[in-house]
C-alpha positions as CSV (number, residue, x, y, z in Angstrom):
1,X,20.8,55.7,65.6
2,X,23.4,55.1,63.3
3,X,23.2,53.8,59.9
4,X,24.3,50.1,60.8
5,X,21.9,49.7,63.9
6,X,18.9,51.4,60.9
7,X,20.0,49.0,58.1
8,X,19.5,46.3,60.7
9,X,16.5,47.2,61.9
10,X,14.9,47.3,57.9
11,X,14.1,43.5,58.3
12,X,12.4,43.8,54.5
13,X,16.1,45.0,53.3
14,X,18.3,41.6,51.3
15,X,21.7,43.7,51.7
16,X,23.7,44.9,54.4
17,X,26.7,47.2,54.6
18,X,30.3,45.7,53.8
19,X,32.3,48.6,55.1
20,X,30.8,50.9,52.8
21,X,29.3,48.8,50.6
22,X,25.8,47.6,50.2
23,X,26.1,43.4,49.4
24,X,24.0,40.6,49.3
25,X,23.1,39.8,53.3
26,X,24.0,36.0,52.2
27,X,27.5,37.4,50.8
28,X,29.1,39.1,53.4
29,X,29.7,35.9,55.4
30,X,31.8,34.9,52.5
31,X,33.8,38.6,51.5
32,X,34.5,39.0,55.4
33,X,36.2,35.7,55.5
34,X,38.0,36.5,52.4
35,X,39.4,39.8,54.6
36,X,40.5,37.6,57.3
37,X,42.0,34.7,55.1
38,X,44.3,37.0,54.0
39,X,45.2,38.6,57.0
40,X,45.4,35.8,59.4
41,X,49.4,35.4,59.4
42,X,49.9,38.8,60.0
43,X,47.1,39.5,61.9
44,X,48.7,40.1,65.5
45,X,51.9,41.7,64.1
46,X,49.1,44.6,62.7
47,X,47.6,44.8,65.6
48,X,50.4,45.8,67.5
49,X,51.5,48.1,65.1
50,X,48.3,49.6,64.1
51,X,47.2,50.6,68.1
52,X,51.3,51.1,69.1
53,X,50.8,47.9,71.5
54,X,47.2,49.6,73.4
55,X,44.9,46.9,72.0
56,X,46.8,44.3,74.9
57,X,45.5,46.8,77.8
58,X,42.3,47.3,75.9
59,X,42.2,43.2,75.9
60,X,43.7,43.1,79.7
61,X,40.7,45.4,80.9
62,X,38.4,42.7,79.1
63,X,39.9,40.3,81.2
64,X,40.2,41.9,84.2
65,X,36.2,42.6,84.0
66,X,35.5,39.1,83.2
67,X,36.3,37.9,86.9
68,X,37.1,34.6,85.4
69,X,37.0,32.5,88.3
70,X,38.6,28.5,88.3
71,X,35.8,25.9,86.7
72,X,34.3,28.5,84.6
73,X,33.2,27.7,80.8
74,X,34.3,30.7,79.2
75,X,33.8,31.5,74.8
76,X,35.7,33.7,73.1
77,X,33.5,34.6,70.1
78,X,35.8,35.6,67.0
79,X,38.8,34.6,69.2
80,X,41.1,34.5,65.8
81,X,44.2,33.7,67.3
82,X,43.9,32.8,70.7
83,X,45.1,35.8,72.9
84,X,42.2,35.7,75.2
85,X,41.6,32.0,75.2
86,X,45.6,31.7,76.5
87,X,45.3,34.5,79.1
88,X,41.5,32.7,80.2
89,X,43.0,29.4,79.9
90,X,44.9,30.1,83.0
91,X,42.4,31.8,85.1
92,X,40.2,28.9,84.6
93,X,42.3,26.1,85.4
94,X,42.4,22.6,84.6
95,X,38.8,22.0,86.1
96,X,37.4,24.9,83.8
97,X,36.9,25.4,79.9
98,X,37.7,28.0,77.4
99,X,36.1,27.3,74.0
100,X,37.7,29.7,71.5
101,X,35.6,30.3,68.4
102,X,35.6,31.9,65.2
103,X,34.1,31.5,62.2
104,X,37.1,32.1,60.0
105,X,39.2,28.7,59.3
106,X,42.0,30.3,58.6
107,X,42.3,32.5,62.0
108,X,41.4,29.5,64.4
109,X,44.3,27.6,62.0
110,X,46.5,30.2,63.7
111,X,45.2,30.4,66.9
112,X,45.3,26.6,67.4
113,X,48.6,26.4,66.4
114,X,50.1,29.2,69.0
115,X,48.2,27.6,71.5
116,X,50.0,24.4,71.0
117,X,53.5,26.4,70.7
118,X,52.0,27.9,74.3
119,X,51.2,24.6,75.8
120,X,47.7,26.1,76.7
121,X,45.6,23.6,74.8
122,X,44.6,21.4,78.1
123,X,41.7,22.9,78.5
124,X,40.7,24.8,75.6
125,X,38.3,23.5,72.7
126,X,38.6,25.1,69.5
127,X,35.3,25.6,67.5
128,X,34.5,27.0,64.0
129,X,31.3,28.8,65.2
130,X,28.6,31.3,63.3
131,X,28.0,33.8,66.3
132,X,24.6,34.2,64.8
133,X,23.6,30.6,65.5
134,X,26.5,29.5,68.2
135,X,26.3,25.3,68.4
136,X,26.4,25.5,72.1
137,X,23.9,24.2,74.6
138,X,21.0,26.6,76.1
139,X,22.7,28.1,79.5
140,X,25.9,26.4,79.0
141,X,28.7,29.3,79.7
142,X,29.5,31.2,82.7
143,X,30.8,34.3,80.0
144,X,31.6,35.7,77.0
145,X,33.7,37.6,75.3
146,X,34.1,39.2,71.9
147,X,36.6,41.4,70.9
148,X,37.1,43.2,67.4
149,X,34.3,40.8,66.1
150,X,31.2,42.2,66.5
151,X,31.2,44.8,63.8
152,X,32.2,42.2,61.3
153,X,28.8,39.9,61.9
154,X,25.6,40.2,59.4
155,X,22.7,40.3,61.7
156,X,23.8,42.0,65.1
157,X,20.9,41.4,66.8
158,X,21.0,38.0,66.1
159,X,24.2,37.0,67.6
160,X,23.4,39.0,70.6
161,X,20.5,37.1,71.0
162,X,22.3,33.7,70.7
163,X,24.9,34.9,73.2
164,X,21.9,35.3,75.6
165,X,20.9,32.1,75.1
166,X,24.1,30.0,75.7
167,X,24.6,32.0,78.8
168,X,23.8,31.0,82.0
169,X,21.7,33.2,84.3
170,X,23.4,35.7,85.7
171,X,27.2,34.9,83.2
172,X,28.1,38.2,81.3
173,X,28.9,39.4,77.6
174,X,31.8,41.3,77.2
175,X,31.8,43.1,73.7
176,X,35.3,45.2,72.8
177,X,34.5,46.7,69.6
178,X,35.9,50.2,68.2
179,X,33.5,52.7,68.2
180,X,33.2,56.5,68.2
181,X,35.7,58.7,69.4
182,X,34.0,61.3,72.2
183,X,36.4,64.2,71.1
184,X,35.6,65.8,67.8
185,X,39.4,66.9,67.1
186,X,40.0,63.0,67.7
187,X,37.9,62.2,65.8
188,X,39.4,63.8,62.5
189,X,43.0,62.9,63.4
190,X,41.6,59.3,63.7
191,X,40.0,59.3,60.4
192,X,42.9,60.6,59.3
193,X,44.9,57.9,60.2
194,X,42.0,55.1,59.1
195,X,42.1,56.1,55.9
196,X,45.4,57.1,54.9
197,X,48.2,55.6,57.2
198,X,46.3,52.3,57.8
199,X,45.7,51.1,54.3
200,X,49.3,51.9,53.5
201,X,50.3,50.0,57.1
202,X,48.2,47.0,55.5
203,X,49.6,47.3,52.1
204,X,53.7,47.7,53.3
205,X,53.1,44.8,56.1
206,X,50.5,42.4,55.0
207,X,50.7,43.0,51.4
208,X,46.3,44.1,51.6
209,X,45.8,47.5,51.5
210,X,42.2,46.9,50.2
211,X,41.6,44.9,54.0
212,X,42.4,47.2,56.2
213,X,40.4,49.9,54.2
214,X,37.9,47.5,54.8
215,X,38.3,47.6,58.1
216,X,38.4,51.0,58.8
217,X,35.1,51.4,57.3
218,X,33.6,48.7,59.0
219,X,34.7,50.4,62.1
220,X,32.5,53.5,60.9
221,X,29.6,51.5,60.2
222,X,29.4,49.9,63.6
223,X,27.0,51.2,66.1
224,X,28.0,54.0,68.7
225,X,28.5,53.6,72.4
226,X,24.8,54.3,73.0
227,X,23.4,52.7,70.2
228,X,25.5,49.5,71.0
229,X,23.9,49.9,74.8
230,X,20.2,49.5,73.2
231,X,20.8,46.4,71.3
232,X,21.9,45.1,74.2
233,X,18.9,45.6,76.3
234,X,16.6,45.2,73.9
235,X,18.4,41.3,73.1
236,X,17.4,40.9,76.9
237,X,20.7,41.7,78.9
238,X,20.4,43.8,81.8
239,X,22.6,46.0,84.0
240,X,24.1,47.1,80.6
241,X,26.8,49.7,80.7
242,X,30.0,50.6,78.4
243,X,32.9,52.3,79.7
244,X,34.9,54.5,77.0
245,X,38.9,54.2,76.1
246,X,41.1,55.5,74.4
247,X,38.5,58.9,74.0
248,X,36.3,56.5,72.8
249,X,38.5,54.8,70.1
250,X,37.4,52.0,71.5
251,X,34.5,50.5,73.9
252,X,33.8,47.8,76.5
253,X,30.4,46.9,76.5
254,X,29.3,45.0,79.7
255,X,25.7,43.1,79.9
256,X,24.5,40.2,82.3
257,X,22.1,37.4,81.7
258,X,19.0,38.2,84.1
């Protein structure tokens, strides 16, 4: 177990990791949507350059696993700027629902908006949403998804478990998170690039080089593969599984609602 998944398990410990930090558990709400009020304009743009383009086949696997069906109800936790929600929006139809949620003001502000310049707003809701106490009805959504969001929330085990609960039995959780590279020499070039070329990325592009060193080590402070897997069962999802890409760079953790 990694040091996240211990700090999270010390229920008698007030702080919590912010990247490498230790903070106030009641401040890191607050300092994470600092992070992502000044990113949100740019947000995309990075993303594209900081994964060369990859995180849209890491994001078109997500979908692809999803078998979003018409009529479905499907939420997009920390769905920031709408990429999912559009692409679900479709495969839903105009007799299902995507509800794309976030806690950060600022990233749904952009998301809504590029929905609208989309025309993909028919049957989407947009929601300002704590993922740790979702304001959703008790077996209410056919699946989730969460991509990059995760690693930023508090109390882990907490969201999971409200993601359970809005679920309906047998809807699925869908967690794309970064996570541990499986090669060791991957490893070091990847922390390589973390800490040196991504801060500099952040500072040249969205003028926040302090951000994306954030971000980096939040990434390092998430759970692993496995250690992700056994939150997930112990939250109450079954037929858990994670399949690895990018050597691990990245994961997509799969989990059903028994």
């Amino acid at each position: 177990m990694n040091d996240e998944a211990t700090s999270n398990a010390d229920r008698d410990d007030n702080t919590t990791d912010f990247g490498y930090t230790r903070v106030d558990r009641e401040a890191k709400a607050g300092m994470v949507r600092g992070v992502f009020d000044s990113v949100a304009s740019r947000y995309d743009l990075m993303n594209d350059l900081m994964s060369g383009g990859v995180h849209r086949l890491w994001k078109r696997f997500t979908i692809e696993l999803s078998a979003a069906r018409p009529g479905q109800t499907i939420l997009d936790i920390a769905g920031g700027t709408g990429d999912l929600a559009a692409r679900f929006s479709r495969l839903v139809g105009p007799e299902g629902q995507v509800i794309l949620a976030d806690i950060n003001a600022a990233m749904l502000e952009v998301g809504r908006d590029r929905l609208i310049d989309k025309g993909a707003t028919g049957n989407i809701e947009v929601v300002q949403a704590d993922a740790q106490a979702l304001p959703f009805k008790d077996n209410s959504v056919d699946c989730i998804t969460i991509a990059f969001g995760l690693r930023n929330v508090t109390d882990k085990a907490l969201a999971l478990r409200s993601m359970l609960r809005v679920l309906r039995p047998g809807g699925r959780l869908l967690v794309l998170e970064f996570s541990k590279p499986t090669s060791a020499l991957l490893g070091k070039v990847y922390d390589q690039y973390s800490f040196q070329i991504l801060p500099a990325m952040g500072r040249l592009i969205a003028q926040d080089a302090d951000s994306y060193r954030y971000l980096a080590e939040s990434i390092r402070k998430h759970p692993d593969q496995e250690t992700l897997l056994g939150m997930m069962e112990d939250a109450g999802f079954g037929e858990c599984r994670y399949h690895n890409m990018t050597g691990g760079v990245v994961a997509l953790h799969q989990g059903f609602k028994p």
